[in-house]
C-alpha positions in Angstrom: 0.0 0.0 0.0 2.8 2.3 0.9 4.7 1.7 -2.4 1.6 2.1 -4.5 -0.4 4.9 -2.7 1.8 7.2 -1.3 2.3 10.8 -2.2 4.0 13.5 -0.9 2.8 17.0 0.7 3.2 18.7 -3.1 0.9 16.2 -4.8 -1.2 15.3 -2.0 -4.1 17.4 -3.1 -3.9 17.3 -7.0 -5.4 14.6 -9.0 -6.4 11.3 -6.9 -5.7 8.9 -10.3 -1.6 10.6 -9.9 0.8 8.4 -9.9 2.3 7.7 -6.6 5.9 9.1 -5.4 7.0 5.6 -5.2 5.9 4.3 -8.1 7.0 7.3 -10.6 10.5 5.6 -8.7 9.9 2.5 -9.5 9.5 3.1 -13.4 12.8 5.2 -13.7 14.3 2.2 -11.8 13.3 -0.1 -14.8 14.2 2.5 -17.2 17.3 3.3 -15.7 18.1 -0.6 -14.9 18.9 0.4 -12.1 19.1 -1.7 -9.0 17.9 -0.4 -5.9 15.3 2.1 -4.8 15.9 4.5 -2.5 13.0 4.9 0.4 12.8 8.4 2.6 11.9 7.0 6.0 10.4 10.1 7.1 7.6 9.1 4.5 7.4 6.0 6.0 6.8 7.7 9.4 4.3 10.1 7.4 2.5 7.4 6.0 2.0 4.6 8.6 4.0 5.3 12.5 3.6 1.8 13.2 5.1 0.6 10.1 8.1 2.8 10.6 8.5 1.4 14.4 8.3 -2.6 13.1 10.9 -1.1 10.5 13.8 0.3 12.9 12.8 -2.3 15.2 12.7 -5.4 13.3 14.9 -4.0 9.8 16.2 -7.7 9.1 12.3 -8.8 8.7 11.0 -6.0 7.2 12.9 -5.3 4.3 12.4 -8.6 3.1 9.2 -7.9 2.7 9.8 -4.6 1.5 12.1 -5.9 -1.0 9.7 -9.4 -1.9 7.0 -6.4 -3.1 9.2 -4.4 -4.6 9.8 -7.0 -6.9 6.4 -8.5 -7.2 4.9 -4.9 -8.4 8.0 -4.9 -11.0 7.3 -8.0 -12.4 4.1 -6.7 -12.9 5.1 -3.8 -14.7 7.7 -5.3 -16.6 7.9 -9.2 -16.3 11.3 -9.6 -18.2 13.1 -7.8 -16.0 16.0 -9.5 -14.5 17.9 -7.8 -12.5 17.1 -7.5 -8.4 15.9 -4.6 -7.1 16.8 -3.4 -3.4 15.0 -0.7 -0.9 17.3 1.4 0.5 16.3 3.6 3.4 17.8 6.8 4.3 16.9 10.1 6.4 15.6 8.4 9.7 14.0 10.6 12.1 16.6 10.9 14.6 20.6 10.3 14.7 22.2 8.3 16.9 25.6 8.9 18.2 28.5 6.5 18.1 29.1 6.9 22.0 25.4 6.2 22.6 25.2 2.9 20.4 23.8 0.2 23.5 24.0 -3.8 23.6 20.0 -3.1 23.2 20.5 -1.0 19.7 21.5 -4.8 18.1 20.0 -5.5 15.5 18.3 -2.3 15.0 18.2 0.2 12.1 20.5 3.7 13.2 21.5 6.6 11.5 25.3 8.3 12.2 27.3 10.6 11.3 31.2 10.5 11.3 34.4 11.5 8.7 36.1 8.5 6.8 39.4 7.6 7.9 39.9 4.3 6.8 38.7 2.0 3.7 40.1 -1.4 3.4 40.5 -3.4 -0.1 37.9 -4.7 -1.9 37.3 -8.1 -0.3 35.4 -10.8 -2.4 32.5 -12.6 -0.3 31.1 -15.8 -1.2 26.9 -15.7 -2.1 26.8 -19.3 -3.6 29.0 -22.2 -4.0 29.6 -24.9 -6.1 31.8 -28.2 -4.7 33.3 -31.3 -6.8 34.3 -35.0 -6.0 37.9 -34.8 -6.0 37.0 -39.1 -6.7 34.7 -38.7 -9.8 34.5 -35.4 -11.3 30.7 -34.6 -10.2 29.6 -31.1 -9.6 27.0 -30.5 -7.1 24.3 -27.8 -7.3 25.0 -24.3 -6.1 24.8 -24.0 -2.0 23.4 -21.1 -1.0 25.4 -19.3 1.9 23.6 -18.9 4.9 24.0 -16.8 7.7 27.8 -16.7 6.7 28.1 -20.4 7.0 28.4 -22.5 3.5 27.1 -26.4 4.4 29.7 -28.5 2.6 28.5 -31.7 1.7 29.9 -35.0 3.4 29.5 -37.3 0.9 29.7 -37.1 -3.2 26.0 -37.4 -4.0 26.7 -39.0 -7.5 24.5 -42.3 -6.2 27.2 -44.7 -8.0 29.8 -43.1 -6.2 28.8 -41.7 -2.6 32.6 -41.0 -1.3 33.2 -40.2 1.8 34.8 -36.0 2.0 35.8 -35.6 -0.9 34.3 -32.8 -2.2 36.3 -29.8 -3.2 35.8 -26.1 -3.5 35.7 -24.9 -7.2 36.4 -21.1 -7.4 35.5 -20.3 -10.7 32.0 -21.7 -10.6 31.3 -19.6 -7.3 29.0 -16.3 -7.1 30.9 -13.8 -4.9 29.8 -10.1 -4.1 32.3 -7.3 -3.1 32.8 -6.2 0.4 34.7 -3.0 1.9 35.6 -2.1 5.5 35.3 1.5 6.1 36.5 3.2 9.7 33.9 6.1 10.8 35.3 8.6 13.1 33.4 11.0 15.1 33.1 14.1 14.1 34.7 17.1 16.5 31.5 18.3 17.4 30.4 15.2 19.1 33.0 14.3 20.9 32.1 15.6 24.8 34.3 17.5 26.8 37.7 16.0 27.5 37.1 13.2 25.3 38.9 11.1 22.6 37.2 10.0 19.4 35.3 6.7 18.6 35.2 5.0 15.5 32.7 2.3 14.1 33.7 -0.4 11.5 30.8 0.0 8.4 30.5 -3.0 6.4 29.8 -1.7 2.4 28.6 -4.5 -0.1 28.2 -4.2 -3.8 26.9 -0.9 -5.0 28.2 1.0 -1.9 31.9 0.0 -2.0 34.1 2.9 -3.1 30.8 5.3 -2.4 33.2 7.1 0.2 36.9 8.8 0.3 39.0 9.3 3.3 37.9 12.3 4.5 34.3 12.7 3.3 32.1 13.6 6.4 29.0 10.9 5.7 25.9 10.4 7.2 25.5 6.3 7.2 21.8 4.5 7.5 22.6 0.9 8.6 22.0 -1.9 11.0 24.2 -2.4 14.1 25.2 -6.1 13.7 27.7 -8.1 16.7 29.4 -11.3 16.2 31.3 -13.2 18.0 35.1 -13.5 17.8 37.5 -16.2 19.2 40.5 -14.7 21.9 42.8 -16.1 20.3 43.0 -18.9 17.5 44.6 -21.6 19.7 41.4 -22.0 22.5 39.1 -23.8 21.3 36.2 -22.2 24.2 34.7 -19.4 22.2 34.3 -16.3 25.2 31.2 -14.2 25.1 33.5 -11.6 23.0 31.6 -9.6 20.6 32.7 -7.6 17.8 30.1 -5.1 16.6 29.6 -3.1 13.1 27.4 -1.1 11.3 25.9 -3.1 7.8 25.5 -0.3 5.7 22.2 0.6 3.5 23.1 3.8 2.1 25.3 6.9 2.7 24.7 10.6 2.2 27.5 12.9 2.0 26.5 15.7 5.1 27.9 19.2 6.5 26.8 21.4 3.8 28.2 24.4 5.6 31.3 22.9 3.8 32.2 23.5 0.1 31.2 20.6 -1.8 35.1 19.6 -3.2 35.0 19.0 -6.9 35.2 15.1 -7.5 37.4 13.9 -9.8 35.5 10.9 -9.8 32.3 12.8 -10.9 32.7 12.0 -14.4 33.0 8.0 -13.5 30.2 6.0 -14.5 30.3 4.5 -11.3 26.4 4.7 -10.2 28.3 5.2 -6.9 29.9 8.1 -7.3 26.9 9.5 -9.5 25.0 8.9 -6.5 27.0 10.9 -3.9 27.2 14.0 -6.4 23.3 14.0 -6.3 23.3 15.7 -3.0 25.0 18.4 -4.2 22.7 19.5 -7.5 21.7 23.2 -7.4 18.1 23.8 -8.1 17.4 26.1 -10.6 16.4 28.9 -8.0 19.4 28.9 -6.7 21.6 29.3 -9.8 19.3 32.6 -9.8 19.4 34.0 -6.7 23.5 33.2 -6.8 24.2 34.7 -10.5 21.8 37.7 -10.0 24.2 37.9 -6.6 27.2 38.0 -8.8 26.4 40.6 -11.1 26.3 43.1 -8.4 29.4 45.6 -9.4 31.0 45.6 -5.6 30.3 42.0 -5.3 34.4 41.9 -4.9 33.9 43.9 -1.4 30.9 42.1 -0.5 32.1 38.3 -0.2 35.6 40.4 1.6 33.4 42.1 3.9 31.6 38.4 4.4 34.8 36.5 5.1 35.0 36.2 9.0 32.9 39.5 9.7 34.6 39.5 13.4 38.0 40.4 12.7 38.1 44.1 11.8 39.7 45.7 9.0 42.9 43.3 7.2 40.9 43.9 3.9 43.5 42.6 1.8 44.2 39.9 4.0 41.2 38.4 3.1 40.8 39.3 -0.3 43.9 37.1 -0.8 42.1 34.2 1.7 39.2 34.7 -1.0 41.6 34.1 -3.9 42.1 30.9 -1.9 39.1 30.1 -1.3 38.3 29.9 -5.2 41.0 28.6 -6.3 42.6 28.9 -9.9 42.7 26.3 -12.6 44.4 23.4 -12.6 46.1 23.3 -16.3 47.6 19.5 -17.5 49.1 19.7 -21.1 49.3 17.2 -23.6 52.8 16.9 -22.9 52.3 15.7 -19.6 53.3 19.0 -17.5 50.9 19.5 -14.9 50.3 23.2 -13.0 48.6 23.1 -9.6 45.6 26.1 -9.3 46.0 26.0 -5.9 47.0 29.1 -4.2 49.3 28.6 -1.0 49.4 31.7 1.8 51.7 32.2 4.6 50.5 34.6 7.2 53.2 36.0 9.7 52.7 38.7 12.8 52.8 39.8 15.9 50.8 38.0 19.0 46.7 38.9 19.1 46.6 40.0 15.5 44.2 37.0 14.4 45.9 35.1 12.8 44.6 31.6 14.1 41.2 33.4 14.0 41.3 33.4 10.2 42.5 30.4 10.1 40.0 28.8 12.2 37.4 30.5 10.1 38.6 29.3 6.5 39.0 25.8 8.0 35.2 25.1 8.9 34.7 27.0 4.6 36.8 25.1 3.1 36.4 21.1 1.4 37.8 18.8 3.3 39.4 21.1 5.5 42.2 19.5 8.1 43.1 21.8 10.9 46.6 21.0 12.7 48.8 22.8 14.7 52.8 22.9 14.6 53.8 21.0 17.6 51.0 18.3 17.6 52.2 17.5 14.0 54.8 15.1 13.2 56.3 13.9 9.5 53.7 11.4 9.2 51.1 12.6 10.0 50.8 15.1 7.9 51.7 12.6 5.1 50.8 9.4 5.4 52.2 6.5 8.1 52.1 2.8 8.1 50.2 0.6 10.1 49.0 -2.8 10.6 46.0 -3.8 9.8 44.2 -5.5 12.8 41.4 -7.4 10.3 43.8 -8.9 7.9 47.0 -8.7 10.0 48.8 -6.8 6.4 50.9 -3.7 6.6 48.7 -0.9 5.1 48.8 2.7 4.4 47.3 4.8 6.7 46.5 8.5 5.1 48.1 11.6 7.1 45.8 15.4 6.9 47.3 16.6 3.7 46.0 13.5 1.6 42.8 13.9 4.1 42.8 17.6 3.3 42.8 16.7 -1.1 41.0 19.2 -3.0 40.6 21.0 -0.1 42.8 23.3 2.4 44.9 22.4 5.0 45.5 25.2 7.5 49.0 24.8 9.4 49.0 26.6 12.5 52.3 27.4 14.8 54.0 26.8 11.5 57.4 28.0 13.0 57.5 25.6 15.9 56.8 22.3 13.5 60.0 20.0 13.8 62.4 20.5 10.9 61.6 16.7 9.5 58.0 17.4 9.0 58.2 20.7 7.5 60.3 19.4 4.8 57.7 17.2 4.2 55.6 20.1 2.5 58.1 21.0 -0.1 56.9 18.4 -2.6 53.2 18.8 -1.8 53.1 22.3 -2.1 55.0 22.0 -5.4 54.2 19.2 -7.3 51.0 18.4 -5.5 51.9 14.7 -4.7 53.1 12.9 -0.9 55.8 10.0 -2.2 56.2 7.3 0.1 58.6 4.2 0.3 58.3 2.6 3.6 57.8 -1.5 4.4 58.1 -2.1 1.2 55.2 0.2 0.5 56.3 2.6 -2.4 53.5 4.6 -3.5 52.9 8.3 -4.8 49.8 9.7 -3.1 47.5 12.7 -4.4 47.5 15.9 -2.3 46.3 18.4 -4.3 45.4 21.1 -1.4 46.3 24.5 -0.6 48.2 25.2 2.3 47.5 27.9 4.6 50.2 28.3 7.6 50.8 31.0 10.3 53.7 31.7 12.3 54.7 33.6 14.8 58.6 35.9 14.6 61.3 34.3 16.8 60.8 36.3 19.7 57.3 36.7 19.3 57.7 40.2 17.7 58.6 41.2 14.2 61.9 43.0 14.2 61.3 45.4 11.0 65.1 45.9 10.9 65.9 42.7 10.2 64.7 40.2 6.8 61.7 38.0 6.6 64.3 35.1 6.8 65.5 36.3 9.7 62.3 37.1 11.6 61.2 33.3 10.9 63.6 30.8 10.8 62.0 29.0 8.0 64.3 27.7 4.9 64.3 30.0 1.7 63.5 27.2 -0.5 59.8 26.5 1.6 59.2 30.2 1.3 59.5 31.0 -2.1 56.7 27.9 -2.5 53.8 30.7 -0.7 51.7 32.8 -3.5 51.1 35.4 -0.9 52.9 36.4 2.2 51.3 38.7 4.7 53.4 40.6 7.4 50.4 41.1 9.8 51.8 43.7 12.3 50.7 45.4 15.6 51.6 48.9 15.1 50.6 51.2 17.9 48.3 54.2 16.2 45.7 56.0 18.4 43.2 56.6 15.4 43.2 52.6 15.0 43.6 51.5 18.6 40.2 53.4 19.3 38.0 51.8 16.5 39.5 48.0 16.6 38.9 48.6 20.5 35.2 49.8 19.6 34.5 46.6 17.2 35.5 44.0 19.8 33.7 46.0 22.5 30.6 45.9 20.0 30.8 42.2 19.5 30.4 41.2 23.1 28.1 44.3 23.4 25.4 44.5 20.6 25.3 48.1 19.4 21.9 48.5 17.0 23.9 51.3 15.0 27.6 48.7 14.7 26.0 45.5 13.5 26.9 45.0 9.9 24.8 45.6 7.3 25.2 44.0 3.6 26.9 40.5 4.7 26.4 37.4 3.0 25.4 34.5 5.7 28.1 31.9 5.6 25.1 29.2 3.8 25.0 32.0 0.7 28.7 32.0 1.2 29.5 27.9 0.7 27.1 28.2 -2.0 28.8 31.3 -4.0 32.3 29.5 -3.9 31.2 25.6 -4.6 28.9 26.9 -7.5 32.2 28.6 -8.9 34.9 26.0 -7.9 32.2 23.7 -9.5 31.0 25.5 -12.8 33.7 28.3 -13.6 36.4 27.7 -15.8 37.9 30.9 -16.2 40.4 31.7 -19.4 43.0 34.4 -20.2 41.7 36.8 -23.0 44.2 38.2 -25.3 44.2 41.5 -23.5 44.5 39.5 -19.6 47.6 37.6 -21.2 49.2 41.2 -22.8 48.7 42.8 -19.7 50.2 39.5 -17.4 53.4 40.1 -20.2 53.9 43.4 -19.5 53.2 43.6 -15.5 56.3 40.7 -15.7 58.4 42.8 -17.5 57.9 46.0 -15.9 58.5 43.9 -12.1 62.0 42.4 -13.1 63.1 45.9 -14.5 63.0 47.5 -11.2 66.4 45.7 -10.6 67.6 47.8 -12.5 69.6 50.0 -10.5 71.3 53.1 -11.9 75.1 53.0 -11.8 75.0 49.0 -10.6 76.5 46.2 -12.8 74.4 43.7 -10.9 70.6 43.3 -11.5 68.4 42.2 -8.3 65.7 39.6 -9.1 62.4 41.4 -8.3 60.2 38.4 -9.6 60.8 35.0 -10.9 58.8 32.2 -12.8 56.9 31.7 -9.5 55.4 35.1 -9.5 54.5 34.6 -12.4 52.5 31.3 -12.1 50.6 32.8 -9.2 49.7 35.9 -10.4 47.8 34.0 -13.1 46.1 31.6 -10.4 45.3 34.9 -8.4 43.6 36.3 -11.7 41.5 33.0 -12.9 40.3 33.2 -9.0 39.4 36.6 -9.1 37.1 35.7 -12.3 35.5 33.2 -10.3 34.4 35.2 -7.8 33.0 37.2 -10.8 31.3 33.9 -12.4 33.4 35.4 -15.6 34.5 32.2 -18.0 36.8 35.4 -19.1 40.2 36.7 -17.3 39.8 40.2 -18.3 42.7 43.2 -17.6 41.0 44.5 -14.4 41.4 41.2 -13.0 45.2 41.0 -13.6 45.7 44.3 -12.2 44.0 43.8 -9.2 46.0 40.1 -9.1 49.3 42.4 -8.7 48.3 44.7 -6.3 47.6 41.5 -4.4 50.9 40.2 -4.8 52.4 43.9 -4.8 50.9 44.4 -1.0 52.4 40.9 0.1 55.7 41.5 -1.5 55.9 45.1 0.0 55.9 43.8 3.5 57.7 40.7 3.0 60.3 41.0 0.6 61.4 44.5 0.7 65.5 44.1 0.9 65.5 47.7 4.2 68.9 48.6 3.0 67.6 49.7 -0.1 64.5 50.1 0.4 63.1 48.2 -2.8 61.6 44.4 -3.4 63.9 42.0 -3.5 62.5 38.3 -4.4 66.7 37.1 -3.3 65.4 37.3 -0.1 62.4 35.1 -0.6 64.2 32.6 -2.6 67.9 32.3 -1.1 67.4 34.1 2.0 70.2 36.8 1.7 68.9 40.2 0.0 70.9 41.3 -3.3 72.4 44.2 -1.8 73.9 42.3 1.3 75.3 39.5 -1.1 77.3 42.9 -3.0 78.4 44.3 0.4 80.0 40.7 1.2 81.1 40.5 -2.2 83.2 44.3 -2.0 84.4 43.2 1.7 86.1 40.2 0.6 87.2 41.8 -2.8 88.7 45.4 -0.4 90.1 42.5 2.1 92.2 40.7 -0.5 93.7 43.7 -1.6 94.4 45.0 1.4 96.2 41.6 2.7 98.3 42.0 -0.8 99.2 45.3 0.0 100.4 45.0 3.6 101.0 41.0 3.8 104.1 39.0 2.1 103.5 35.6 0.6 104.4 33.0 3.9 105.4 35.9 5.7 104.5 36.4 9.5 100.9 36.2 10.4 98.8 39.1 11.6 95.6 39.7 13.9 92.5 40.3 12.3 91.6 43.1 14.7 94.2 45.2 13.4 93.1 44.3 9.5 89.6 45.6 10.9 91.3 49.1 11.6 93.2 49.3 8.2 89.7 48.7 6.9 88.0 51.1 8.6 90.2 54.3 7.7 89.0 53.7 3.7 85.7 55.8 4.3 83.7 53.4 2.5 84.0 50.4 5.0 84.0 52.5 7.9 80.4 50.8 9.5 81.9 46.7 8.9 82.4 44.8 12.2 85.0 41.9 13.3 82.1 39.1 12.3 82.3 40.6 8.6 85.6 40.6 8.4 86.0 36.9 9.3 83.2 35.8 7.1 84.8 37.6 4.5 88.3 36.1 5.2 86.8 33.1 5.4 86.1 32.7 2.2 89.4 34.1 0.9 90.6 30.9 3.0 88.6 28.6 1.0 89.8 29.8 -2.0 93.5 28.9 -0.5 95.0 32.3 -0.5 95.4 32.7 3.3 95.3 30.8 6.4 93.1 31.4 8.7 93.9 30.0 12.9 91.3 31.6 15.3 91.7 35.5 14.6 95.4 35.6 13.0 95.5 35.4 9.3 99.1 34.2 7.3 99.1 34.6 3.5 99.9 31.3 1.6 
């Protein structure tokens, strides 16, 4: 009655000779050839309470039946249709929690949600099997498995032959279904206060194995199962030890405050994957209401003003988060050559400037997101660490958060405090986009396509503006010069300031009518805006974007161009380049433009202008200076070393014989010092600079004498 007659609230009062909600299912089923049909239990509840209680009560029993009609109503629809058709209920009326899952839930239908962390092999499971006599070559008939037990025959049942054991397995004549193992974790809302995570073991069969990624956040309709398990496989007394597990019916993917990540498994025909993707189809009302949104000409300041409305002011901050947020395009050529669209920012400052605030709040926007902190993070568990299985007993590969955090962001906090091992992990993910592992004789090359988002604090907890980026964070060159954007975010003391960031957090605790903020997008309008544009948007250079990309290059590396100097200073290199053309396909996104136009460039390099201002500007000069990014000593300091050593070898020619005695470097210092140019060099200069004179093998150099060789 159900299946036939039921309708839902929309149709409930239109024609009564309507086809029923069900059965307009059940026809695309057959059409599609599909095999299952998937049955909102809320409409169960709506339709018959009683029915919906026997059916969490007793779900073993009752879809049997469910399915036994199911298949009588399509053989009377379509007789020659072969395949079998399943129920599959989802959307039960209340959620149960891992924690709360009793000895008295067995054997129950329940409802949880959790985040993958695990997913075994694909494990073949016997349905029906077929045995031989090993004595006279006769097959029996297929044995049906039941209850996870196969009954093999004692005898051969040939009558002219009736052996005694000697029937044999035969593999290939066997029906066997696939199986998967999946660990569910609880997600961070649920766990209570102090507590440690619980995971569940689902059991996936058929058309839900591979359904779910590490790191998807699911919501899983299943029936809590136990069974027993031996101690150990020597007693022979089976304890009353029970293993429990979830036997899954279907999966949802949940937490749609989250971007939906763009699945590179979307184009699959794998009804599985189809499946997921379903949850995340814009209606046609909402394409609207988001591309009438974008067309509004300051729709640029309105998603800035939208990103974590708390934090006051640090505009460009966050327009560079935004450019993040969206993304660029991932190019491959037919040559192989791969470019990753994701952007990477480093944020660096002075205690209480929010940093870990805006990193907190892109973490619950972002796909996938994996939050982790410097000093809780070790090597491998950022990229991936192996385990034992305890099912199968086989060394596996357990994934770390950056291969969680794929197609999505991983924010890094207390970046300067992560052990040296595990921040040279990041070098090859935030390059070539891949973690490469070769451990146990495991040797595999895992996909982490994310953006990175770190924040660190200056040694000494404030920025020194007199000394180099390099300096203020100990962090290697080469890690550096992998960030798009690097923000200096500083605390400078300014009345004018002080009063109004002093009136905003005031206003936060204390709700002012005349401070709230007016013209915000909610964060749900928000998740939309980007996943529609990560999802749909494709932007590409126009002729004039590419011109204007050209001559912005150009026009950076000329201003190393300093008068009267032989030496050039590398304002920009290849790098810049690359992300000033992710920065300007993301800023077309947030447009929903399929067109990079020249506004979109320009506004790309003030971007990078503003974080290379802060970070790389060499002070002695007072211009940008990408040397320091990239090696870590400014062009100008590497000349200064360079004249030292150059004035020192003349001046040991002039006053030094070859193996003559040896002299002090002290008094070198003060021969130094009265040539007006040198007059500012210390003793540590000197030595560096007579150092390298020493490599070269034209002096000697024990503790501060020097003898010329």
């Amino acid at each position: 009655m159900f299946l036939k007659h039921f309708r839902d609230g929309q149709s409930q009062g239109s024609e009564i000779y309507e086809e029923g909600k069900y059965m307009k299912g059940i026809h695309k089923v057959l059409e599609m050839e599909g095999e299952w049909l998937d049955v909102d239990a809320r409409d169960v509840f709506d339709y018959d309470v009683e029915l919906y209680g026997k059916m969490v009560r007793y779900p073993l029993e009752v879809l049997a039946i469910f399915d036994i009609v199911l298949m009588d109503i399509v053989s009377l629809i379509q007789p020659l249709f072969e395949k079998h058709v399943q129920v599959r209920i989802f959307n039960l009326k209340s959620s149960t929690t891992m924690r709360s899952l009793n000895p008295s839930d067995i054997e129950k239908m329940v409802s949880l949600k959790g985040m993958i962390i695990r997913c075994s092999s694909i494990i073949p499971e016997i349905r029906e099997a077929v045995f031989k006599c090993t004595v006279c070559g006769y097959f029996s008939d297929p044995v049906v498995v039941d209850r996870g037990r196969i009954g093999e025959p004692t005898s051969c049942l040939k009558q002219e032959c009736l052996a005694k054991n000697s029937m044999s397995l035969v593999h290939n004549r066997c029906r066997f279904a696939d199986k998967q193992i999946v660990r569910l974790q609880e997600t961070p809302d649920e766990i209570p206060d102090g507590g440690t995570p619980h995971t569940v073991s689902l059991l996936m069969h058929d058309k839900l194995v591979d359904a779910g990624k590490p790191g998807d956040r699911i919501e899983v309709t299943g029936i809590f199962r136990a069974m027993s398990v031996r101690v150990g496989p020597t007693q022979r007394t089976v304890k009353s030890l029970f293993k429990t597990y979830v036997d899954c019916l279907h999966i949802k993917k949940t937490d749609t405050s989250r971007m939906s990540a763009e699945d590179p498994m979307e184009l699959d025909s794998c009804n599985g994957s189809r499946r997921i993707e379903e949850d995340f189809q814009f209606d046609e009302a909402k394409i609207q209401q988001l591309k009438e949104l974008s067309k509004q000409p300051d729709i640029y300041d309105i998603l800035t003003r939208s990103l974590a409305p708390n934090i006051w002011e640090l505009d460009d901050v966050k327009r560079g988060l935004l450019c993040q947020l969206f993304g660029g395009n991932a190019l491959k050529l037919v040559s192989g050559a791969s470019f990753r669209g994701d952007i990477n920012i480093l944020l660096v400052g002075d205690p209480g400037t929010s940093k870990s605030q805006l990193l907190q709040y892109i973490h619950k926007l972002s796909p996938r997101g994996i939050y982790t902190s410097g000093r809780g993070s070790s090597a491998v568990g950022l990229t991936a660490y192996v385990s034992k299985d305890p099912e199968t007993g086989e060394t596996v590969l357990e994934s770390g958060a950056l291969v969680l955090s794929d197609r999505g962001i991983c924010c890094v906090d207390e970046f300067d405090k992560m052990s040296e091992n595990a921040r040279s992990m990041l070098h090859e993910v935030m390059e070539q986009q891949t973690v490469s592992i070769a451990k146990a004789g495991i040797i595999a090359s895992l996909n982490a396509r994310t953006s990175v988002l770190a924040c660190a604090n200056p040694i000494g907890s404030r920025y020194n503006p007199r000394l180099s980026v390099i300096d203020n964070i100990h962090l290697p060159p080469t890690l550096l010069s992998r960030f798009d954007l690097i923000y200096l975010i500083l605390d400078k003391a300014d009345e004018q300031t002080d009063r109004h960031l002093a009136k905003h957090i005031v206003s936060l605790h204390f709700e002012n009518p005349e401070s709230t903020l007016h013209d915000v997008l909610d964060i749900a309008t928000l998740t939309a805006y980007v996943s529609y544009a990560r999802k749909h948007i494709h932007p590409q250079l126009s002729d004039e974007a590419a011109e204007e990309l050209t001559r912005g290059y150009v026009e950076m590396r000329r201003r190393g161009n300093f008068p009267g100097s032989s030496k050039k200073v590398i304002t920009a290199t290849p790098r810049q380049m690359e992300s000033l053309i992710r920065l300007s396909e993301a800023l077309a996104r947030i447009r929903f433009s399929e067109l990079v136009e020249k506004h979109d460039v320009t506004e790309a390099f003030r971007l990078l202008e503003v974080a290379m201002q802060q970070s790389a500007t060499d002070h002695s000069t007072g211009t940008i200076d990408m040397d320091l990014i990239t090696t870590g000593v400014s062009a100008s300091e590497r000349m200064r070393r360079e004249n030292l050593a150059s004035a020192a070898r003349n001046l040991i020619t002039e006053k030094m014989q070859l193996e003559g005695p040896s002299r002090r470097l002290p008094e070198l210092l003060d021969e130094l010092k009265k040539q007006s140019s040198f007059a500012e060099v210390h003793l540590h200069d000197l030595r560096n600079a007579v150092a390298e004179l020493a490599s070269e093998g034209f002096v000697v150099l024990h503790g501060d004498s020097v003898r010329r060789v």
